[in-house]
N, C-alpha and C positions, 0 to 999 in steps of 0.2 A: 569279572563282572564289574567292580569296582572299579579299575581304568576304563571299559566301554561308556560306564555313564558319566565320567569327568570325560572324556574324548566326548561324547555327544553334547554333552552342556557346552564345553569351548567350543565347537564349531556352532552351534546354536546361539553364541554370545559373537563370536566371529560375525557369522553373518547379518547380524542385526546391525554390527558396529558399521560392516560392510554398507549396507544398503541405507545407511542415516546419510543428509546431505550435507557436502561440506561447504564453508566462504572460503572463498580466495580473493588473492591480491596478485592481482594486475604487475608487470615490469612498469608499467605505466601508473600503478595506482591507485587504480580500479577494481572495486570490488564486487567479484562476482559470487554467484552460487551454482555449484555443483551439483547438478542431481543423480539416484543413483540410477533412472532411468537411459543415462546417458547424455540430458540435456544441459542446457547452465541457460541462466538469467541474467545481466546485469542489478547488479543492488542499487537502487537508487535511497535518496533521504527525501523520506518520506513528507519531510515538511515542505518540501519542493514540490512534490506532488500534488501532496495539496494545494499548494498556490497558483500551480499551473488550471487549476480545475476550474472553470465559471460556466453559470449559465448563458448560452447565447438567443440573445434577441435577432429575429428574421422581421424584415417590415415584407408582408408577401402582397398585400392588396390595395390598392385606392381604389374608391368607389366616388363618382359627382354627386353631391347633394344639391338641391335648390337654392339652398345657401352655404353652402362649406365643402367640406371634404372629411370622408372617412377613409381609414388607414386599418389595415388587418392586420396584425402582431403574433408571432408567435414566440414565447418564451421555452428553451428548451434548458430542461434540469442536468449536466454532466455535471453536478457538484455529489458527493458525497454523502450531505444529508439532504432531506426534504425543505423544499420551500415552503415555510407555512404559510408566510404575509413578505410579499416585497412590494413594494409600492412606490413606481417610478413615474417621472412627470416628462412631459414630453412637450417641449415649445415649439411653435412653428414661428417660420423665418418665412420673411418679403422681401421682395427686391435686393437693396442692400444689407442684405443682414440685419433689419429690424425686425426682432421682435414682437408677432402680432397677438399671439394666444398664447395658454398653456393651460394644459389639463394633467389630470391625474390618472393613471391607472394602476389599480390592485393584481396583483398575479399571487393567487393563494392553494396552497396542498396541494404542490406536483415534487411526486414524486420523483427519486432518483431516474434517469434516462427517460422521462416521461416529458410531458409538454405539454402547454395549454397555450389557445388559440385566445384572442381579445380584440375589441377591435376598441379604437377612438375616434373622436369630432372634433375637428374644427370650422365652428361657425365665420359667416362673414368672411371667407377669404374661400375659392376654389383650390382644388387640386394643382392646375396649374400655375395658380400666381405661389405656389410654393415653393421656396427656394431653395429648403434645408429643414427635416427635424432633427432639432438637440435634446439628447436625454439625459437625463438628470436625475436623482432617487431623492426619494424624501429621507427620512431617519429613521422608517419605519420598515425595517426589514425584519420579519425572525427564520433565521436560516441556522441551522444547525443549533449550535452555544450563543449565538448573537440575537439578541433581544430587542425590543425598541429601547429598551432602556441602556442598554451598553453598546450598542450600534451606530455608528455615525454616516453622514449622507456618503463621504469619501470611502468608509470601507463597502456600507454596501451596494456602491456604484463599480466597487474596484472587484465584485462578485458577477457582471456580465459583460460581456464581450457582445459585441455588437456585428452583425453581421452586413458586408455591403449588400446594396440593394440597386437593383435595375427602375427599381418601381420609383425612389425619390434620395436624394441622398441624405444620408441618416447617421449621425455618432454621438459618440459620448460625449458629455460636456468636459473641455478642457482641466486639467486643478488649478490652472492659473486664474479660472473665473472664481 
């Protein structure tokens, strides 16, 4: 009786040991995980991960005003934590690259994969005397651990990706400006 229940407890310990997941290492380096379903993963680091992660801005709509032009925005959330408060400004360009307006807009609590739609104005100039919107963030972002207070305009500009757009051309403002 006594060795059936040391034989059951070992195979009972066996199997558990058996079916836990293992890492491995790549000939090349790489470090994988094992599963005991039979699949495996690539391990990435994770602080890569998250860097690769931003939200991306869509410019999806112009609309003619009597005097300006309205632009339809959509912000989409693929970061990690919620967006409480980002607030990006957005200039419009003429002819040569002058600078003719800028405004602001707020995009607040969206959550993770989620998205909010906004739309902006630019007075005194139509849609088509538009050459180029430039985007730009204020310092006022709170996204995750980043606050307005510990938040600078470069990191939370360096939080979205900008999507091209058929409707007018659109990007982030340079860091050399």
């Amino acid at each position: 009786m006594l060795y059936r229940t040391l034989a059951f407890i070992t195979l009972t310990l066996l199997t558990q040991a058996a079916s836990a997941d293992i890492k491995a290492t790549t000939a090349d380096g790489r470090e994988v995980l094992l599963r005991d379903n039979g699949t495996w993963t690539l391990v990435t680091d994770q602080s890569d991960e998250e860097a690769s992660q931003q939200a991306t801005l869509t410019l999806e709509k112009k609309f003619d005003l009597a005097r300006g032009c309205r632009l339809g925005l959509r912000l989409k959330n693929d970061l990690t934590a919620q967006i409480r408060t980002l607030v990006l400004r957005f200039t419009a360009y003429k002819d040569d690259n002058i600078p003719f307006e800028t405004v602001s807009r707020g995009f607040s609590y969206i959550k993770p994969t989620a998205s909010q739609y906004q739309e902006i104005s630019f007075r005194g100039i139509s849609c088509d005397e538009i050459s180029a919107v430039e985007v730009s963030a204020a310092r006022n972002c709170h996204v995750g651990e980043l606050t307005k207070y510990s938040a600078s305009e470069e990191r939370c500009l360096e939080m979205i990706d900008i999507s091209a757009s058929d409707v007018l051309p659109i990007a982030k403002r340079s860091s050399a400006d």
